[in-house]
C-alpha positions in Angstrom: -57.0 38.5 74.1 -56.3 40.4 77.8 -59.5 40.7 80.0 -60.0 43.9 81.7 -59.1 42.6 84.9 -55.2 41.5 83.4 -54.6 45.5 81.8 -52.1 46.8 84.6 -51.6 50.0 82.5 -52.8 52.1 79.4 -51.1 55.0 77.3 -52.6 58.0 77.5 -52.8 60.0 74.0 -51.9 63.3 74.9 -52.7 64.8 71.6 -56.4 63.3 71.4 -57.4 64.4 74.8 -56.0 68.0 73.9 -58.6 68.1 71.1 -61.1 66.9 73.1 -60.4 69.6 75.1 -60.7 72.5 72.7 -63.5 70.6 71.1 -65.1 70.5 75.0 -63.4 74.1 75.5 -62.4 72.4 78.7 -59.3 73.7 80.9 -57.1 71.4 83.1 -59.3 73.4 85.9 -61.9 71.7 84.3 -60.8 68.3 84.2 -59.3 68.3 87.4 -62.8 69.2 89.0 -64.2 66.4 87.8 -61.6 63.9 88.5 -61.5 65.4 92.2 -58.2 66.1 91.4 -55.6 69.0 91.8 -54.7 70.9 88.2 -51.1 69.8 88.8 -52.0 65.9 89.6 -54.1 66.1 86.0 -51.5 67.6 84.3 -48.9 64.6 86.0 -51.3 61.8 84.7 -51.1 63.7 81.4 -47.2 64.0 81.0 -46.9 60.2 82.3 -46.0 57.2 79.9 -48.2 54.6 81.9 -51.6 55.0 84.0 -53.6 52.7 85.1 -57.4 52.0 83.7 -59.1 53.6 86.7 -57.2 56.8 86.3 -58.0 56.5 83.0 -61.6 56.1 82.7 -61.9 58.8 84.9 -60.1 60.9 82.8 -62.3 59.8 79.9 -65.5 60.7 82.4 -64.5 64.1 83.3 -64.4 64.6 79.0 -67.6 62.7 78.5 -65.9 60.3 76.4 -65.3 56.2 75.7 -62.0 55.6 77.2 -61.4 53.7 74.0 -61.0 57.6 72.2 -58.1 58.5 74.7 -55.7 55.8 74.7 -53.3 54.4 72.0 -53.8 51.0 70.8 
């Protein structure tokens, strides 16, 4: 089993933070507000293959969600 401190990067699942989203009824606008982020940085982190758990967790933050419900396993 990895400990926190040895995950160097997680997969984003594109398709569950999109329903989240609509869920939310959240915009990029949104999310990128509350990551202090611009809308075209979110919407990089969200077309790449690898981030890293910080970028993700604050992803999971700005949708008031456990990081656990955005990544793939």
């Amino acid at each position: 089993m990895l400990l926190e401190s040895e995950v160097r990067y997680m997969h984003l699942d594109k398709e569950k933070i999109k329903l989240i989203m609509a869920r939310k009824e959240l915009s990029m606008s949104d999310i990128a507000s509350r990551c202090n982020k611009s809308k075209q940085r979110i919407s990089c982190i969200l077309n790449s293959v690898n981030v890293t758990p910080t970028t993700a967790g604050c992803i999971a933050k700005a949708l008031d969600v456990d990081v656990v419900e955005i990544i793939t396993k």
